[in-house]
C-alpha positions, 0 to 999 in steps of 0.5 A: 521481608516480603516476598514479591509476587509475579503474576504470570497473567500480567506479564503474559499481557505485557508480552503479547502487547509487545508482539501485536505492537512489533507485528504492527510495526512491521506490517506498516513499515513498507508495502507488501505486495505480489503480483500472481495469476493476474492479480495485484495484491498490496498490503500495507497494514490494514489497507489491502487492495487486490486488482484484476490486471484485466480490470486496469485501464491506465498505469502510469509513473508520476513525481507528485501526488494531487491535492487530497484529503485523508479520510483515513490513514496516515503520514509520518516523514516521507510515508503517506498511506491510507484512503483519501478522497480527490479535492478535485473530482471527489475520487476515493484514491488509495494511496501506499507511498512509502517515499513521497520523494520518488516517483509513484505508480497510478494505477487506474481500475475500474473506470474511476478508482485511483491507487498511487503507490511506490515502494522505498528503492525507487529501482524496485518501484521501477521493476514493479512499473514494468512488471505491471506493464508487462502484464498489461501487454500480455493481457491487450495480445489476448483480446481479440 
C-alpha cells in the first residue's frame, strides 16, 4: 500500500481561500458604518466613503431610488450597492442599500455627490436619520 501524501502548502492555500472568502462575505454583508468627530465613514466591502458633516448640503429619507446605471458594484435580492451614474443628470451616486424595500438616507456633498444608503432594520436606519440630523443641527448653530 502506498502512503498518501499531504501537502502542508496545499492545504494552507485552501485554508486562507476560505478565511479571505468568510472575510469577504462579512464585509459585504451589511454596511458598516460610524459617525465620530464630524465625520460619516461607511464601509460596505470595497466601496468607502468618509463625509465631513460640514460638507453636507441636504439629508433627506426617500422610498425609492432614481432610475440608475451601475458602473461598478452590485445587486443580490433586496441588496443593491456600488458606484452608479444618474440616468437623468449623469451624477456619480454611491449607492449602500442593504433592503431595497425600506426607506433610504440621501445624502447630498459637496454640491452634486449623491450617496443613498440604509441599513437592514429600518429602526437603525432611522436612528442614523436622526443622528446625522443632529449633527446637522449642531454644525448650522455653530456658523455665525
Amino acid at each position: 500500500m502506498r502512503k498518501r501524501k499531504r501537502s502542508l502548502p496545499w492545504n494552507l492555500v485552501v485554508v486562507a481561500t476560505v478565511l479571505l472568502c468568510l472575510l469577504a462575505f462579512v464585509e459585504h454583508y451589511k454596511n458598516w458604518y460610524s459617525l465620530k468627530d464630524g465625520n460619516l465613514k461607511i464601509l460596505s466591502g470595497a466601496y468607502y466613503q468618509k463625509i465631513p458633516l460640514v460638507q453636507v448640503d441636504s439629508l433627506l429619507l426617500v422610498e425609492r431610488l432614481p432610475e440608475m446605471e451601475r458602473q461598478s458594484g452590485f445587486s443580490w435580492k433586496a441588496r443593491e450597492k456600488g458606484v452608479f451614474r444618474d440616468s437623468v443628470r449623469a451624477l456619480r451616486v454611491h449607492v449602500f442599500v442593504d433592503d431595497l424595500r425600506q426607506q433610504k438616507i440621501k445624502l447630498v456633498h459637496r454640491d452634486s455627490l449623491v450617496l443613498y444608503m440604509n441599513l437592514g432594520d429600518s429602526l437603525e436606519t432611522q436612528r442614523l436619520f436622526a443622528e446625522l440630523q443632529l449633527g446637522l443641527d449642531a454644525l448650522a448653530g455653530d456658523r455665525p
